[in-house]
C-alpha positions as CSV (number, residue, x, y, z in Angstrom):
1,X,0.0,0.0,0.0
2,X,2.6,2.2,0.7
3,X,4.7,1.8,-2.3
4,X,1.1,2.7,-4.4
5,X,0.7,5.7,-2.2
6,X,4.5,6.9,-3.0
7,X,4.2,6.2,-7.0
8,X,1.0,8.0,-7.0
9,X,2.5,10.8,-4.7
10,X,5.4,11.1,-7.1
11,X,3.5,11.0,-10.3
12,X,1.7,13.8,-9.2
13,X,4.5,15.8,-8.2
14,X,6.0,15.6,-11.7
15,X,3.4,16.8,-13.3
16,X,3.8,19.9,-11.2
17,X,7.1,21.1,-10.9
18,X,9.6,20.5,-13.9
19,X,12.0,23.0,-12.5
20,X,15.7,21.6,-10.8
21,X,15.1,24.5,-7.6
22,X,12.9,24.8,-5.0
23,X,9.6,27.3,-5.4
24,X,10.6,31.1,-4.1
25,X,8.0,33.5,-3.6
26,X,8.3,37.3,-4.8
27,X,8.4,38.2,-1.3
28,X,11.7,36.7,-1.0
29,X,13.4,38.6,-4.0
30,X,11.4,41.4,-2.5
31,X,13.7,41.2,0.3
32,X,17.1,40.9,-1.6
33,X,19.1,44.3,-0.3
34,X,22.1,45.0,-2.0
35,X,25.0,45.5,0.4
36,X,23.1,44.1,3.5
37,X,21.9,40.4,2.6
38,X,24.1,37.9,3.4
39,X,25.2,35.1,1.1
40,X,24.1,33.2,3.6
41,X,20.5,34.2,4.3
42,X,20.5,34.2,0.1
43,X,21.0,30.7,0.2
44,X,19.0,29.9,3.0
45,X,15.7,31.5,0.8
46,X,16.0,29.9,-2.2
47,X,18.0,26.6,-1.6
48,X,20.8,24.9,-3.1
49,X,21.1,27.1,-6.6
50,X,20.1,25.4,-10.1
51,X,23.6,26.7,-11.4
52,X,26.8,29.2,-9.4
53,X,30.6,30.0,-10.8
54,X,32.7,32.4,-10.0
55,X,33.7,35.3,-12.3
56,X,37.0,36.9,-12.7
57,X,37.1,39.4,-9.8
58,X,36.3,36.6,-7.6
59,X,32.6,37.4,-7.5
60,X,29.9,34.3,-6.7
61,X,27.2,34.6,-9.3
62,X,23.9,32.4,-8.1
63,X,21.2,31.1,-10.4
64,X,18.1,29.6,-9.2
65,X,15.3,28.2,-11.9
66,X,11.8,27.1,-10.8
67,X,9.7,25.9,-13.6
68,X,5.9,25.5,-13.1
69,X,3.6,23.1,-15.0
70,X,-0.2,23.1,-13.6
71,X,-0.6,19.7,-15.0
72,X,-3.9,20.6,-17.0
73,X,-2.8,19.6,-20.1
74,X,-2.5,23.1,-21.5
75,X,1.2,23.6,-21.6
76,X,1.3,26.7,-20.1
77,X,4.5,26.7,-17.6
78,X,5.5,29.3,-15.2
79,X,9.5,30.1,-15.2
80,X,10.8,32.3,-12.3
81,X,14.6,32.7,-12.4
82,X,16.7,35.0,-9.8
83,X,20.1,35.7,-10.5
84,X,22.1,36.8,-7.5
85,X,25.9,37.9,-7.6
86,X,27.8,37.9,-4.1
87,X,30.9,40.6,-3.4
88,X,34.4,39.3,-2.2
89,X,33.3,40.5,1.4
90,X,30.1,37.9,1.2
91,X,27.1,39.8,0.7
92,X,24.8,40.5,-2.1
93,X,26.4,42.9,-4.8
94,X,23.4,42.9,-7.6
95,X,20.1,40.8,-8.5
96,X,17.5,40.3,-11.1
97,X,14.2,38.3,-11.3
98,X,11.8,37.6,-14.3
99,X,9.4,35.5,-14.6
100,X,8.5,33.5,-18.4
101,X,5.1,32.4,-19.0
């Protein structure tokens, strides 16, 4: 029974989220400050990023992809992406959100 409840669980799931990062809500870029927020309270928001490198000053740059299907077969799908770049002293130098529909 419990492996039918899991498959069905996950099933469901994947019709819902395509995306390889967790969902972020607008209040959370909302509350991006440049100069004040942390890396670390940036990554505590969104979760582990969907992609991060390092660019030649030494800067972090963050990327965090959340695709959205609602699974009624209409193939309209919600992409929010926020792009966060982190200073040498650890706290959060620019950022930009859009979302795709």
């Amino acid at each position: 029974m419990k492996i039918i409840f899991t498959a069905i669980m996950i099933a469901t799931l994947a019709g819902c989220s395509t995306g390889t990062s967790t969902y972020f809500a607008q209040k959370d870029i909302d509350s991006i400050k440049k100069g004040v927020t942390s890396e670390r309270s940036v990554l505590s928001m969104f979760g582990t990023p969907t992609s991060q490198s390092v660019d030649s000053q030494g800067n972090k740059k963050y990327r965090w992809d959340y695709d959205y299907d609602s699974g009624a077969g209409d193939d309209q799908v919600e992409v929010k992406t926020v792009d966060v770049t982190i200073n040498k002293h650890g706290l959060v130098d620019s950022y930009d959100s859009y979302l795709r529909q």
